[in-house]
N, C-alpha and C positions, 0 to 999 in steps of 0.2 A: 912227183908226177910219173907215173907211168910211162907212154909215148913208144910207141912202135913202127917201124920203117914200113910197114906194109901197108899201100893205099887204101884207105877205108873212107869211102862217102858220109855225108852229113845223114843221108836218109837210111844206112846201111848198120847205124847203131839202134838197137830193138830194146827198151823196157818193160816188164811187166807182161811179157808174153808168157802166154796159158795154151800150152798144147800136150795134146793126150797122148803122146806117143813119140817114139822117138821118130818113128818115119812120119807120121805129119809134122814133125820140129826140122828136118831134113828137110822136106818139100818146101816149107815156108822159110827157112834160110836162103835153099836156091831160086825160089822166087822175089827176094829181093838182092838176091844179085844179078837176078835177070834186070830186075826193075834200074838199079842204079850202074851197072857196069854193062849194060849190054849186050848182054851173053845168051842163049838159049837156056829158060827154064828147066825143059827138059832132060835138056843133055847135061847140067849141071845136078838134077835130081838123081838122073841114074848114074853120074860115076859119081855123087855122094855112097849112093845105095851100094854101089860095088865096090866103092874101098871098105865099108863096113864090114862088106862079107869076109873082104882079106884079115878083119880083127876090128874089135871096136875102137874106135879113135877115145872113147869117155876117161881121161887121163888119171883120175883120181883129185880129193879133194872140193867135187861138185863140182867140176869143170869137163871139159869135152873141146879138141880141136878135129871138129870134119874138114876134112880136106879131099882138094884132089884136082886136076888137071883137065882143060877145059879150051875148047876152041874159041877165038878171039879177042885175047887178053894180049896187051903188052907188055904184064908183069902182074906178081901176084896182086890180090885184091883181096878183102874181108870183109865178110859181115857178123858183127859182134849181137848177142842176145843175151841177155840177162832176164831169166823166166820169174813169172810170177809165183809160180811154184813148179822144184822140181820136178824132171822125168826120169824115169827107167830108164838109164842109158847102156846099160851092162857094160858098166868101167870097169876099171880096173880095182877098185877096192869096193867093188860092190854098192857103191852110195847111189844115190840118185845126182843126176846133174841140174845146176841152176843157171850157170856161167858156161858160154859158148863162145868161140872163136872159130868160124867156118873161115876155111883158105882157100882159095880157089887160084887156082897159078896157071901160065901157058900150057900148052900140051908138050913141049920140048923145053921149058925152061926146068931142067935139073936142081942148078946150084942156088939158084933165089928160089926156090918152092923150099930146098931143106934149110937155109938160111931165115928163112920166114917162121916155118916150123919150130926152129929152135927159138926165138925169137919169141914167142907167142905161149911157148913149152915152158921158158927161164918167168915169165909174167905169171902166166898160171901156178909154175910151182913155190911162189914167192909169197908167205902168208899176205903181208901186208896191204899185195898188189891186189889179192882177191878179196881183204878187207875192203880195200878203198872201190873198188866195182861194185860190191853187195853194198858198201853205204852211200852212191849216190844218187842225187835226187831223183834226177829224171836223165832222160835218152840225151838232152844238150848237156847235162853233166859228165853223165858217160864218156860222150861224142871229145869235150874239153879235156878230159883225163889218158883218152888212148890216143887221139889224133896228132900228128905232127902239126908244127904251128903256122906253116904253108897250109894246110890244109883246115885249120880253123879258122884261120883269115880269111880265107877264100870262099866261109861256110855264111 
């Protein structure tokens, strides 16, 4: 099993998403962290968009963590996307991305935003972990393989 400390919602795991671009894959991540954590859509769209500009988060591998810092939050939060096909993400080795982990953290929480980060960085960079993401069934499969088990209980 996978399993990651960072609070991810049942409704906050996305399969099979088909988006043209990397900025409507941005938009549509922070719209369902608006939806499921509370947060303003918008203000979580634009400091997406502006930690991009600082350098592309698309890590290599087909994978991509957007992140970034956000009014509201009592602790980081996630929402995971696994595309139905690839986008352009201008990663780091060039590939397209399929596997998304967006982080969305306090505006002052430092040490659990880079803790989360590595966290989410050790998953991604782990063949097997992005085997097991690209072969599961559906979004309750997903949701079962990342979520702590507080949190699938509770789903």
């Amino acid at each position: 099993m996978i399993r990651i400390s960072t609070r991810l919602a049942d409704g906050a795991v996305l399969s099979g998403l088909h988006m043209a671009t990397k900025d409507a894959l941005l938009s549509e991540l922070a719209a369902h962290a608006a939806k499921n954590y509370a947060i303003d859509a918008n203000a979580a769209q634009e400091s997406l968009v502006e930690r991009e500009r600082l350098g592309p988060t698309g890590f290599g591998g087909g994978t991509a963590i957007p992140h970034c810092k956000v009014s509201g939050l009592d602790g980081p939060v996630g929402v995971f996307a696994r595309l139905g096909k690839p986008v352009d993400y201008e990663a780091i080795d060039d590939e397209p991305v399929d596997l998304v982990f967006a982080l969305f953290s306090p505006v002052n929480d430092g040490a659990a935003h880079l803790k989360a980060l590595a966290e989410v960085s050790r998953m991604f960079r782990d063949e097997a972990s992005r085997a097991q993401l690209r072969g599961a069934k559906d979004a309750d499969a997903l949701f079962a393989l990342l979520a702590r088990v507080e949190e699938r209980d509770a789903a």
